[in-house]
C-alpha positions, -999 to 999 in steps of 0.1 A, spaced: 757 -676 774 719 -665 769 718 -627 781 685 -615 799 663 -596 786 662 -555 795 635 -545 820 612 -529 805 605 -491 800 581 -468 807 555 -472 787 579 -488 763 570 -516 736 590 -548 736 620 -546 709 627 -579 687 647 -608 706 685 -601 700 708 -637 694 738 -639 699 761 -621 685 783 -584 689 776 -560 712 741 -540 702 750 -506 685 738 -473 709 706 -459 697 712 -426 677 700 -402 702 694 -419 736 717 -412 763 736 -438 782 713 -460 804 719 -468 841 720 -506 849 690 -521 855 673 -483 848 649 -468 823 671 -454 793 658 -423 774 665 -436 743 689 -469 744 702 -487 777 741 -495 784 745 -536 793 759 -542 832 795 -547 818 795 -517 804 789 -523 766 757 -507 746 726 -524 748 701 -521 719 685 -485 714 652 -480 714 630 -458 692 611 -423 694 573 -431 695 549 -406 682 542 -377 705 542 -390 744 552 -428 733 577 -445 755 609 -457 733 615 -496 732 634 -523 747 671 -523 744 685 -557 728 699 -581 753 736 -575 770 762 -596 756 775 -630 767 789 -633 799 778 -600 809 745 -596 827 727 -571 811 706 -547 822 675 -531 818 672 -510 789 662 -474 792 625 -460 779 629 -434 748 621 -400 762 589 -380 752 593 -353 725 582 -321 729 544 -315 725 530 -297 692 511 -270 698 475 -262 693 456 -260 663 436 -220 664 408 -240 641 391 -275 643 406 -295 614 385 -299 579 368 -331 576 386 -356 552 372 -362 520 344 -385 514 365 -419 497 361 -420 459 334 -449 446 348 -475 437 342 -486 401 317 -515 398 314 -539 372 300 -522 336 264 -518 336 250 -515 300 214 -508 314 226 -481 341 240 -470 314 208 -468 291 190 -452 328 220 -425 331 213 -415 294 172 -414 294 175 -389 325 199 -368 311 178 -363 278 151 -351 303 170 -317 298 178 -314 343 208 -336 340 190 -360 366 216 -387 356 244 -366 363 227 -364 399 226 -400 401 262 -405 394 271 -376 416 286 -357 389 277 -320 399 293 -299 374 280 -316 343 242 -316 365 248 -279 369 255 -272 332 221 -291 317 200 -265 344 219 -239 331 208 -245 295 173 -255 302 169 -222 324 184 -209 295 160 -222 265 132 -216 287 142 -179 289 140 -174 254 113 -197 247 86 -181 272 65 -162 262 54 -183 235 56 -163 197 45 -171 163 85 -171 160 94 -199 181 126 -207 195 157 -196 174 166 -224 147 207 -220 160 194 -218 203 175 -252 191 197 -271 171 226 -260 196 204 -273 225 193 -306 210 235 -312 203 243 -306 245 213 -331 254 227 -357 230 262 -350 243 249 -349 278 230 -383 273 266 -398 257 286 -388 284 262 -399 313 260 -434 297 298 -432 299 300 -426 332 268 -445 343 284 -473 328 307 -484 356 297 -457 385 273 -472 408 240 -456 412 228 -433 450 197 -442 439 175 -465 429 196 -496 435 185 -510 403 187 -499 367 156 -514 351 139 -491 377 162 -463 369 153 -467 334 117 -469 339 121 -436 358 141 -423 330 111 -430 306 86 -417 325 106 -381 333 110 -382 293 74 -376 295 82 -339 311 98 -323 285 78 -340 252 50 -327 271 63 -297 275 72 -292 238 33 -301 230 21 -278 251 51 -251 235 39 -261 203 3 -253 214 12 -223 231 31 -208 199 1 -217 177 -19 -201 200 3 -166 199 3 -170 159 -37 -171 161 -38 -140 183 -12 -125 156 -32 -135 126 -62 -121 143 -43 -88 149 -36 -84 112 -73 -90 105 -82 -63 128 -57 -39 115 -70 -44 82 -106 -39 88 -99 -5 105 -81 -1 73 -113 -4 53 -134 12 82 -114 46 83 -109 47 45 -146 43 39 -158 81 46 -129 92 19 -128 99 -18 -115 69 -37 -87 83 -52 -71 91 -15 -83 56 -2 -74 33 -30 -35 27 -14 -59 16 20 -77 -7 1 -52 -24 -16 -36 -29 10 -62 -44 36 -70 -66 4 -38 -79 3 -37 -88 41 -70 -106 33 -55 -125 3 -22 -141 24 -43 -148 57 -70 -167 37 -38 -179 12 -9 -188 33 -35 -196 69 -66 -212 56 -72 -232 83 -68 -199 109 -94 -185 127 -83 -155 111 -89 -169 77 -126 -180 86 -134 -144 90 -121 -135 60 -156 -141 40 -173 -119 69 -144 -88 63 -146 -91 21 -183 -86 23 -182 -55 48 -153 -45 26 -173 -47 -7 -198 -24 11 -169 3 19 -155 8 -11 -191 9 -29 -199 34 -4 -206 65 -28 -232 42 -49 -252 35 -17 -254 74 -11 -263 76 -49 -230 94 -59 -230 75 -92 -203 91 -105 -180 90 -75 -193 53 -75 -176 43 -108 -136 40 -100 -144 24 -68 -165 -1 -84 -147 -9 -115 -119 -17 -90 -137 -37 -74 -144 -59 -105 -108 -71 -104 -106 -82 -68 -119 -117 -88 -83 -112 -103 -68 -121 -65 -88 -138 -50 -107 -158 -78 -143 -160 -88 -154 -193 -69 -130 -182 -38 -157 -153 -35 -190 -167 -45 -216 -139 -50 -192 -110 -44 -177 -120 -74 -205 -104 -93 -221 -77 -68 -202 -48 -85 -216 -58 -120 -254 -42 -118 -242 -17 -96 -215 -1 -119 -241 -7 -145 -263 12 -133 -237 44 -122 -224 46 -156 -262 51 -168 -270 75 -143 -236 93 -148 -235 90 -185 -270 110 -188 -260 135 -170 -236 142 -198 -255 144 -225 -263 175 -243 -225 190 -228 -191 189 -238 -182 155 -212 -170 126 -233 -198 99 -222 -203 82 -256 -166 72 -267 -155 34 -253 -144 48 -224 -168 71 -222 -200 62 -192 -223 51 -217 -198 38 -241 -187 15 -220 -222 13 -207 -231 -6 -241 -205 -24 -244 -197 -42 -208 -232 -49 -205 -249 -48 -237 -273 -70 -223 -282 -51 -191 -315 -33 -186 -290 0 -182 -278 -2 -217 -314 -7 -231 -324 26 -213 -300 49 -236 -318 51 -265 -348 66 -248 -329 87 -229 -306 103 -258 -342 110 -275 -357 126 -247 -327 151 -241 -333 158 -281 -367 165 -273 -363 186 -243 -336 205 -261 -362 212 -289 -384 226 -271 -365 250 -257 -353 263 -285 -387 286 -278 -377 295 -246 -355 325 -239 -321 308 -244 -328 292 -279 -284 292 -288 -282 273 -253 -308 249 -264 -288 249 -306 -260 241 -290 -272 216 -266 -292 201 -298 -262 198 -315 -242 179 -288 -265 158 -288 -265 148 -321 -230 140 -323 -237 120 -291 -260 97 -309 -238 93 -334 -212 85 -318 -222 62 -295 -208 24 -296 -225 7 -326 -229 -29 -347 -191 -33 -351 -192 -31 -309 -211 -57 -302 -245 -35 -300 -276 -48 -306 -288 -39 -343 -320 -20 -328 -306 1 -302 -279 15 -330 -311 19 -353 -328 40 -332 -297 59 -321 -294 69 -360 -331 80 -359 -325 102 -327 -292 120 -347 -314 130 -374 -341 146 -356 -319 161 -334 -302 173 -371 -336 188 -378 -342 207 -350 -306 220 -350 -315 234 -384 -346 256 -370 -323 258 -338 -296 278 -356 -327 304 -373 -341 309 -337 -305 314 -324 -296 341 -347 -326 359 -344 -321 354 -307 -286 370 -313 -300 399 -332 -325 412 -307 -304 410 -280 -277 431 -295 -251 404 -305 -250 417 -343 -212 402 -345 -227 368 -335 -261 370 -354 -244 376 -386 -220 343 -379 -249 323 -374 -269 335 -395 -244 337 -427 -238 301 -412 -273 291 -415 -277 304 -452 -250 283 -460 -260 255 -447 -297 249 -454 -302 266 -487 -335 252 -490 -348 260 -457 -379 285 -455 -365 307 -432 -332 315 -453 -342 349 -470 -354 365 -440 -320 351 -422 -303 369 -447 -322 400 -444 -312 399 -407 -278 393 -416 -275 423 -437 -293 445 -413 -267 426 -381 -235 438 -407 -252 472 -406 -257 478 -372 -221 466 -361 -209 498 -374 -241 519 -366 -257 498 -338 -295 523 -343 -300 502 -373 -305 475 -352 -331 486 -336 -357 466 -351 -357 435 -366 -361 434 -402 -393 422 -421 -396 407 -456 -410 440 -472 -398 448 -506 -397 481 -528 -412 517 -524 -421 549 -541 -386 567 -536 -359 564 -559 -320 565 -546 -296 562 -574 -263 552 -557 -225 556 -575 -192 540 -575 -166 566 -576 -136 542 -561 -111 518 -579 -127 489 -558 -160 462 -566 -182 476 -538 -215 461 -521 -241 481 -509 -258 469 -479 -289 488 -468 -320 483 -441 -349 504 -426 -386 500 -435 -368 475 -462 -336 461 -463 -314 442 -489 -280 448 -509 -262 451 -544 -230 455 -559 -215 476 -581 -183 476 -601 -150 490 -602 -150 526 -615 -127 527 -642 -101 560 -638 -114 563 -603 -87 565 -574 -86 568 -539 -91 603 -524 -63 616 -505 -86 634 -476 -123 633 -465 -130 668 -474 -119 665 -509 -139 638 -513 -166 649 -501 -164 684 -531 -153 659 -554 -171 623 -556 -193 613 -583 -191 646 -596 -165 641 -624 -179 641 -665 -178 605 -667 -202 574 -664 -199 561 -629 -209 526 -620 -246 532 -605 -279 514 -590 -312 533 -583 -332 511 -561 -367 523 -543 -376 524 -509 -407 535 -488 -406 570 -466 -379 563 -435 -344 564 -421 -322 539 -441 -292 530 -431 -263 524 -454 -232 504 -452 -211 497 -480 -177 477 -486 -149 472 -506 -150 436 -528 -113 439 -540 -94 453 -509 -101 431 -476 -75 461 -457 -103 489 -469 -130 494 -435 -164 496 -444 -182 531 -448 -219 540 -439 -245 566 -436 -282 571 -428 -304 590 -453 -337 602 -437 -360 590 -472 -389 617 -476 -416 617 -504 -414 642 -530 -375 637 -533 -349 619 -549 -316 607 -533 -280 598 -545 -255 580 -528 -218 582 -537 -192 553 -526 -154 567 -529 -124 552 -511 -103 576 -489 -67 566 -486 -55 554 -450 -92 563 -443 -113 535 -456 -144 535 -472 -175 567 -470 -203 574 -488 -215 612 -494 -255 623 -507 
């Protein structure tokens, strides 16, 4: 027989429909239900026998229907499931759940493309249209990054490695975004051609940006450029007020900055002023010729001859040649200013050496000749002036000068080294009367030592000339006085003879010559004396000279009424001193001289 079903319980769902069949097993926890009552858990049938137990329900939930009573039994109602104890209280409002992953679409190749073109951007924009915040985050990081050591703009630029390394994360970037743009719907735009368009446009951001980078880095290397121009005209500005030889290393070296901005930036705006600095640098350095210090004018400008050797003759145009008649014209004035004096301004390397043969054909060079022959000339004519050894001398410079200027064999014309010739031999001439007036010159101002050089030296030289007796005259009368400096006195004339004889013995082993001067002056020798020796004192000589009974080398020579002065010396012995005397010549007398060697003494006459 059927059994009825269990009334239901509180709140309770309905259990399954139970066939026939065994009684139902007791529910695992419900206690025994009354009949026809609301079980806790499962509900006993009215015969006794265990209905069907119901369930727990979540917290509060009313168990379920008991199964049906057996056959023949009328069954009763199940009981309800009782309600669990309650949980307690949260102390915090629960997190929201999750947002629900996207689901993957269908592949997109042209999301794909969109993804990629906004990631190249450098701001990871496709990375923010696929939601992927990490990878976003990285591309911002590494733009903010380059821009930091990009800005300012230098001449430098970016870092070759921070470039290269950056270019490889926007390519990797713009791989993996197509990856994941390939299947990962977009947030927006809904539609990829319009994501791509976007994507090309935005690539407009940072190719503009490099323009304007690559503008903004040309400007800086201007400004840079312009810099080193600068600090190479203060170069030449500050150097220009010093002596060459301290400012060369200045100007060599603004040169040089000169040379590489017009070499290695000639389309600068640096390099354009270039032209504008060389000329105002030309000026600089030929400085000293503008304040007409030709000779301090010379090194700078032969130096600037060989800026043509840097920067080549058509890359400078006129500068090329403005040194040319300049230095020309300081190695003239220079070079004349050294003639007549011991400076070497004739040799090849000498001012107007090189004068005549740099520019042979200048106006400078013509101007030589005339000036060598005017120094000869002004020289000459002071050999009647009061300093005629300073003229000689300067005469005789001079005439080495004009031979030994640069002739045929350097290139000079045939005239110029004509007339040079000419100049040496008047200058020749005038050295010849030069040397007379010297010596004389010599003699009257007490030089006797120096009078007798020149004038011996003149005697030997000119043997023809007119003045050579009375030059030696002098010269005997200059030997005199260096021993007894009163027969100097006056000069000597070219009187001869007298009235008054003065016979004059050799009692000494030695050739003697007798030197003698006063009213009349001139000089003999006498020989050896044969027998003679030297005397061992002074005062034995003078008891015993000459006075010996035998022949005695002897000269009588006559002179007028006066003091003569007598100097004889020794032919034979060069270590025997001289010996002199004065002999006061009076008319009505005669005189003897007697020349006798003292040993250890030297030479001595006695009367």
């Amino acid at each position: 027989m059927h059994g009825t079903p269990d009334a239901p319980g509180v709140q309770g769902g309905f259990g399954p429909p139970v066939g026939f069949g065994a009684p139902a097993a007791p529910g695992p926890f419900g206690a025994p239900g009354a009949p026809g009552g609301s079980g806790d858990s499962g509900g006993y049938s009215g015969s006794g026998e265990y209905g069907s137990t119901g369930g727990y329900g979540s917290t509060g939930a009313p168990g379920g229907f008991g199964a049906p009573s057996g056959p023949d039994t009328p069954g009763g109602s199940g009981g309800s499931g009782g309600f669990g104890a309650p949980p307690p209280m949260p102390s915090f409002p629960p997190a929201a759940p999750p947002p629900p992953p996207v689901p993957l679409g269908p592949a997109d190749p042209l999301r794909a493309i969109a993804v990629a073109l906004l990631n190249l951007t450098g701001l990871g924009l496709g990375y923010l249209l696929v939601r992927r915040w990490i990878p976003l985050a990285g591309c911002l990081l590494a733009t903010v990054a380059l821009l930091v050591i990009a800005l300012p703009a230098d001449p430098d630029g970016v870092p070759g490695g921070v470039l290269v390394g950056y270019l490889v994360l926007l390519v990797a970037a713009a791989a993996h975004g197509a990856y994941r743009g390939l299947r990962t719907p977009l947030s927006w735009p809904p539609q990829s051609p319009v994501a791509i368009v976007l994507g090309l446009v935005l690539l407009a951001a940072p190719v503009g940006g490099a323009v304007l980078y690559d503008g903004a880095r040309d400007e800086a290397t201007q400004k840079m450029l312009l810099d080193r121009l600068d600090k190479a005209d203060q170069l030449v500005t500050a150097a220009k007020g010093e002596p060459f030889a301290t400012s060369e290393s200045d100007y060599r070296k603004a040169l040089s900055t000169y040379h590489d901005l017009d070499a290695a930036h000639p389309g600068s705006r640096a390099a354009k002023r270039v032209p504008a600095s060389l000329r105002t640098y030309y000026e600089a350095v030929g400085t000293p010729f503008g304040e007409k210090k030709y000779c301090d004018a010379i090194a700078p400008l032969k130096y600037l001859r060989t800026v043509p050797d840097t920067f080549g003759k058509q890359r400078l145009g006129s500068l090329a040649g403005w040194p040319d008649d300049r230095l020309a014209t300081s190695l003239y004035a220079c070079g004349i200013t050294g003639l007549g004096t011991g400076k070497d301004v004739v040799s090849p390397t000498g001012n107007l050496g090189e004068l005549l043969t740099t520019f042979p054909a200048s106006k400078q060079a013509a101007q030589v000749e005339p000036a060598v022959s005017a120094e000869i000339d002004k020289a000459g004519k002071a050999l009647g002036g009061d300093k005629p050894c300073a003229a000689n001398e300067r005469l005789k410079i001079l005439k080495g000068q004009a031979v030994g200027l640069p002739g045929k064999e350097a290139g000079v014309d045939a005239s110029l080294t004509d007339a040079l010739s000419k100049d040496a031999a008047t200058a020749e001439k005038k050295v010849q009367s030069g040397t007379y007036a010297c010596g004389v010159d010599q003699y009257k101002s007490g030089d006797f030592d120096g009078s007798l050089t020149t004038l011996n030296g003149f005697t030997s030289a000119y043997p023809h000339d007119k003045n050579r007796a009375h030059a030696q005259k002098i010269a005997i009368a200059a030997e005199i006085a260096k021993t007894n400096a009163a027969a100097g006195k006056h000069l000597p004339s070219m009187s001869t003879g007298g009235s008054l004889s003065v016979t004059v013995s050799n009692d000494s082993p030695d050739e003697v010559e007798i030197l003698y001067t006063g009213p009349v002056t001139g000089s003999f020798k006498l020989k050896a004396c044969k027998g003679c020796s030297r005397y061992s004192s002074d005062s034995l000589a003078q008891l015993s000279a000459c006075k010996a009974n035998k022949s005695y080398p002897k000269k009588t020579i006559y002179l007028p009424p006066g003091t003569t002065y007598f100097l004889h010396k020794s032919l034979d012995n060069s270590t025997t001193s001289s010996g002199g005397s004065t002999a006061k010549i009076r008319p009505g007398y005669s005189y003897t001289e007697c020349a006798y060697v003292v040993s250890g003494i030297g030479s001595g006459y006695t009367s």
